[in-house]
Each structure stands twice: as structure tokens, then as C-alpha cells.
C-alpha positions in Angstrom: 123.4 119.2 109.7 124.9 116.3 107.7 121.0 116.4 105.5 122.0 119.9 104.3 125.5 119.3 103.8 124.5 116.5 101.3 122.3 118.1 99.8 124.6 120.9 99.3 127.0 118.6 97.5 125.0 116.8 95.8 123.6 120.8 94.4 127.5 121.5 93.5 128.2 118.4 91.9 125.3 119.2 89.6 127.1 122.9 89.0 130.0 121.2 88.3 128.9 118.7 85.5 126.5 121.2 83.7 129.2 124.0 83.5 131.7 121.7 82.8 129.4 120.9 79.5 127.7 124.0 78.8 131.3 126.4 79.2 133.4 124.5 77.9 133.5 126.0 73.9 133.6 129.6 76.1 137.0 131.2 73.8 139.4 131.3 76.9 142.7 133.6 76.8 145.8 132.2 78.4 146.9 136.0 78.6 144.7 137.0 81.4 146.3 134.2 83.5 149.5 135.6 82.9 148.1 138.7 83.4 146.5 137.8 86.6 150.0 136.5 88.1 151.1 139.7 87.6 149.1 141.3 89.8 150.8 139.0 92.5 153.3 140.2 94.8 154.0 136.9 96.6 152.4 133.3 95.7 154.1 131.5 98.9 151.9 133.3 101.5 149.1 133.9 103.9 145.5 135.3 103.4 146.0 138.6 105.1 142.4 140.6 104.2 139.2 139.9 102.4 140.0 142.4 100.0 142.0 139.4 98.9 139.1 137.0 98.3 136.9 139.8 96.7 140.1 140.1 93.8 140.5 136.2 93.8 136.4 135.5 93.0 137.1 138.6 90.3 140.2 136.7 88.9 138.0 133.5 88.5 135.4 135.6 87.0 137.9 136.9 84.3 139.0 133.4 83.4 135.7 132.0 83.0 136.3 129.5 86.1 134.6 127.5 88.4 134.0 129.2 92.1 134.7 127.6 95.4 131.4 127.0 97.0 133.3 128.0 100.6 133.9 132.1 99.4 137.6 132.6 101.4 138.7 129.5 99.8 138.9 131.1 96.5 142.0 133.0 97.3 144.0 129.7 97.2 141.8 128.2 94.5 142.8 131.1 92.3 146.6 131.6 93.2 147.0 127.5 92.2 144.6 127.6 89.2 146.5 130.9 88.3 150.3 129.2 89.0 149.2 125.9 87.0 147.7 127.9 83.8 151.1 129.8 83.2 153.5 127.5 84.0 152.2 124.2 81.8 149.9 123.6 78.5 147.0 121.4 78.4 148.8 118.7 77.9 150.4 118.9 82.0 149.0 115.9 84.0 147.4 117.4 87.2 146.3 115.6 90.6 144.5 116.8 93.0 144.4 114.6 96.4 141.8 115.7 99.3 139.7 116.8 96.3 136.4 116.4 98.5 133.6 114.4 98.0 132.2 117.0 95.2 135.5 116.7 93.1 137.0 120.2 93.7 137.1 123.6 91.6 140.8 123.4 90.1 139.7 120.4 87.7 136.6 121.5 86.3 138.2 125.1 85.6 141.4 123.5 83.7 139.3 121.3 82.1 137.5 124.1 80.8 141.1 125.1 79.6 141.5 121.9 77.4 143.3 120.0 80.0 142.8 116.1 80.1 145.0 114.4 81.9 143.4 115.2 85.2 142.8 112.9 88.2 141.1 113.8 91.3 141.7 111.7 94.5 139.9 111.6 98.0 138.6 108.8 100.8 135.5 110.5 101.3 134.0 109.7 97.2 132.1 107.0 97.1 133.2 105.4 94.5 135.8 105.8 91.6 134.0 107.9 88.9 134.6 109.9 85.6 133.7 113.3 84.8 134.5 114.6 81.7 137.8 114.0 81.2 138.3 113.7 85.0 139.2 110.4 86.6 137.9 110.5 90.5 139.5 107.6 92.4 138.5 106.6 96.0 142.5 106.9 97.3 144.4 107.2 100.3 146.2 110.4 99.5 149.2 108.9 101.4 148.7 105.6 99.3 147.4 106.8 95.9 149.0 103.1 94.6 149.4 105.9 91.4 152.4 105.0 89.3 155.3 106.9 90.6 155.9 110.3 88.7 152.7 110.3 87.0 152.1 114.3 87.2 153.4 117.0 86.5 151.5 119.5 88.8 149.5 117.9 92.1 147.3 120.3 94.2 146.1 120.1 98.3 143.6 122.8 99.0 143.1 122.6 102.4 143.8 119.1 103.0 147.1 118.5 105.4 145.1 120.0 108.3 142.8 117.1 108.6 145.3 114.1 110.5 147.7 113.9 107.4 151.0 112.7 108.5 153.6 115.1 106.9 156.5 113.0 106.3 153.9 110.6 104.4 152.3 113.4 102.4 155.6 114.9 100.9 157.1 111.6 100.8 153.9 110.5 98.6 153.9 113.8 96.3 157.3 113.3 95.6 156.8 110.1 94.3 153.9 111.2 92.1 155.6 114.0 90.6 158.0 114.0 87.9 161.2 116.1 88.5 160.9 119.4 88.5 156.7 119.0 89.2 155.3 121.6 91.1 153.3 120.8 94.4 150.7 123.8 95.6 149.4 123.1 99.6 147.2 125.0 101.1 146.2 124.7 105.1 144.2 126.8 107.9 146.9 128.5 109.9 147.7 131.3 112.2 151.3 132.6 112.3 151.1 131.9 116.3 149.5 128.5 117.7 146.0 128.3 118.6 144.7 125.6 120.8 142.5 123.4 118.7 142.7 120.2 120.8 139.5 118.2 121.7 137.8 120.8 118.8 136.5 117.7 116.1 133.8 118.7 113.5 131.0 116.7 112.9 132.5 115.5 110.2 134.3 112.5 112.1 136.7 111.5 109.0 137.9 115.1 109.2 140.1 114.1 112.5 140.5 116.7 115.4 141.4 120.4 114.2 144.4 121.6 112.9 145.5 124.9 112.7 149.2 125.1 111.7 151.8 128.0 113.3 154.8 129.3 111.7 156.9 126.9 113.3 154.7 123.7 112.4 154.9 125.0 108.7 158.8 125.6 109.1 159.0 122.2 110.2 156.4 120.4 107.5 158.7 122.2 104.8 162.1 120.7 106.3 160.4 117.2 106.2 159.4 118.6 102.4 163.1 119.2 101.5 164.5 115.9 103.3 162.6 114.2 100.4 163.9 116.5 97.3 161.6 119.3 97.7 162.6 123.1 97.4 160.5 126.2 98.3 159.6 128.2 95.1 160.1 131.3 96.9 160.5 132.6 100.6 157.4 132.3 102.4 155.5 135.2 103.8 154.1 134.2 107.3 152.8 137.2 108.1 148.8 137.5 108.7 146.6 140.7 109.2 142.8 139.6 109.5 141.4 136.6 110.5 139.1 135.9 107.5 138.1 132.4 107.9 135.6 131.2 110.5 134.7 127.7 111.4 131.8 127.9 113.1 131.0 124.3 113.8 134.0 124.8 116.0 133.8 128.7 116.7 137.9 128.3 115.5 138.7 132.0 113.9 141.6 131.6 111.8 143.4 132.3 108.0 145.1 130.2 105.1 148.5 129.9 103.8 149.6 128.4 100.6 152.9 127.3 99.4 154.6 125.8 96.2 157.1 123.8 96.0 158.9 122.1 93.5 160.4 118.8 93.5 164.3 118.4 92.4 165.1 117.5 88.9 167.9 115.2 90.7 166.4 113.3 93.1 166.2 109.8 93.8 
């Protein structure tokens, strides 16, 4: 299992690196971004259907972006890529921490974009590496050692499930962000609790499963606003379909992605 999953990433980097040289001088239009968000009723949400994902992977299509190698995860890796390409220029610092050990879709594709002041940070690299005109630092996403508000946008697809103490995740961002940066998070959830304990991939580093509820999101985004945060909209908690499946742990679930923004005020 962990032979194929290597070789898997070691295949993506590669897909990564060549399209980030070969695209590149692709003519890209900021407009269908805009025009994308559009289409959007709600960004703070869950994934209710796959129809969903098949418009997401269609959106990436239009703007010439990378895809997410896991298919339902392109419904968050859209909506952030999306939110970050009409709401900054290419000159917006972006972070992403828990980018994974291949470096993440969101900054290849804004790197396509022109942006390059982008920093990618995970434990599970290797090694602190450049690509392109991304830095990848082997970090403690709680202890990026960063300077503090370095960034004006920082993303976490998918990330806070895996043992990440809240209060030291928001706590963290906020430092990292300038005032009035914008913080996209992404998780596994179910609006009612499922029963993940003794459920731990093999994938050790990954920690026990984690699916959050509406309640254990209510609660991370309280810790969230204790240190300057505010929601950039009402979430939706609502779910419909269950369109993720993890079979390693045979855990059916769905995702859920928020923005926040941090306070232009506080200390």
C-alpha cells in the first residue's frame, strides 16, 4: 500500500513541475474567476452532491488549473482557488500549511496566475525545497517559526482533521496573517457525529480519524473568534449526500469549508 502511494506522489509531483513549466505563458482571464464566484450561492459550506465536484473539476478546467489528484477534493480546491483569485493580485503572499508531501494544487495553479510570493508548509516533506517560485518548508503548521503577519491569504485543505489542536491552529494563522488576511479551512465532516475512534489510517502521522459535527465546528470557530477571527459569512451546515469515502477506514462522510477573516484591530 505505502509502495503505490509513493509512487503515486512521486507521479504527481512530476505533473506538478512539468505543468507548472509548460502552462505557465497559457493567456489566463481573471474574469472567469470572477465569473466563476458568481455561480456561487454560499462559499462557507458543506459538499452536499457530486454534481458539485463535476462543476468544481469544470471550473478548474476553465481557468486553466491544476486538478486534485483525490476527485471530491476539488470542490474545496476550487472554491479557495476561486475566493483567493478575486479577492487579491499577484502580488498577495499565500501559505498553505498541511500542503502534503506533493506540495498541493492551490500553488501550482496561482502560480500559473503570476503569483510569487507563495510558501507551502507541511511535516510530512522531506526536506525544505523550491519549486518555481514556491518555497516548501518542512514546518510544524502550529510552529511555522514564519515571521508573524507574513501573508495575506493562508489555505488548510483538509488538514485540521488529522490531531491539530484548534486553539493552536487559529492562534498560529492569526499570527501569520496580516489584518484583514483571509484564512480558507477545509475538514471531513458530517453535520451529526460519527464514531471514528480506534479508526487510524495506515498512514500513522495522520493521527486517529476525525470527522467534525456541527457542534465541534461551532466550537473550533468560537476558539477562531477568541483570537480576532470573524466568519466571512453564516455557515451552511447542512449536508445531502455523502460523497467522500475513505476506504482504508470504510469511514463514509462529506467536507465543509469555511473562510474567515482576521480583524484589522487585533492585537
Amino acid at each position: 500500500m505505502m509502495l503505490f502511494r509513493n509512487i503515486a506522489i512521486v507521479i504527481y509531483r512530476a505533473y506538478l513541475a512539468i505543468g507548472m513549466k509548460l502552462w505557465k505563458h497559457q493567456r489566463r482571464e481573471p474574469s472567469v474567476a470572477h465569473e466563476i464566484l458568481n455561480e456561487y450561492t454560499q462559499l462557507n459550506s458543506s459538499l452536499k452532491t457530486e454534481l458539485e465536484i463535476k462543476e468544481a473539476i469544470r471550473h478548474l478546467k476553465s481557468l486553466k488549473a491544476f486538478h486534485h489528484p483525490d476527485r471530491p477534493k476539488n470542490w474545496d480546491t476550487c472554491k479557495g482557488l476561486v475566493f483567493i483569485l478575486t479577492h487579491s493580485d499577484s502580488s498577495s503572499a499565500v501559505l498553505d500549511v498541511g500542503c502534503g508531501s506533493y506540495g498541493g494544487v492551490v500553488l501550482p495553479s496561482l502560480s500559473l496566475y503570476g503569483y510569487n510570493r507563495l510558501c507551502g508548509v507541511d511535516l510530512a516533506l522531506r526536506r525544505d525545497f523550491s519549486r518555481g517560485p514556491i518555497k516548501y518548508l518542512r514546518r510544524d503548521l502550529t510552529r511555522t517559526e514564519l515571521p508573524a503577519e507574513s501573508f495575506n491569504f493562508i489555505v488548510s485543505m483538509s488538514v485540521i482533521e488529522h490531531g491539530v489542536s484548534l486553539r493552536e491552529y487559529f492562534t498560529e494563522m492569526s499570527r501569520l496573517l496580516q489584518p484583514g488576511g483571509y484564512l480558507i479551512t477545509s475538514t471531513d465532516y458530517w453535520i451529526d457525529a460519527i464514531n471514528t475512534q480506534g479508526l487510524v489510517p495506515s498512514l500513522k502521522c495522520l493521527g486517529e480519524v476525525r470527522i467534525f459535527n456541527k457542534d465541534t465546528i461551532q466550537e473550533g470557530v468560537s476558539i477562531a473568534e477568541d483570537v480576532g477571527f470573524s466568519l466571512l459569512e453564516p455557515i451552511d451546515y447542512n449536508c445531502t449526500d455523502r460523497v467522500a469515502y475513505w476506504k482504508e477506514v470504510d469511514c463514509e462522510f462529506t467536507y465543509l469549508q469555511f473562510i474567515m477573516q482576521k480583524s484589522r484591530e487585533h492585537l
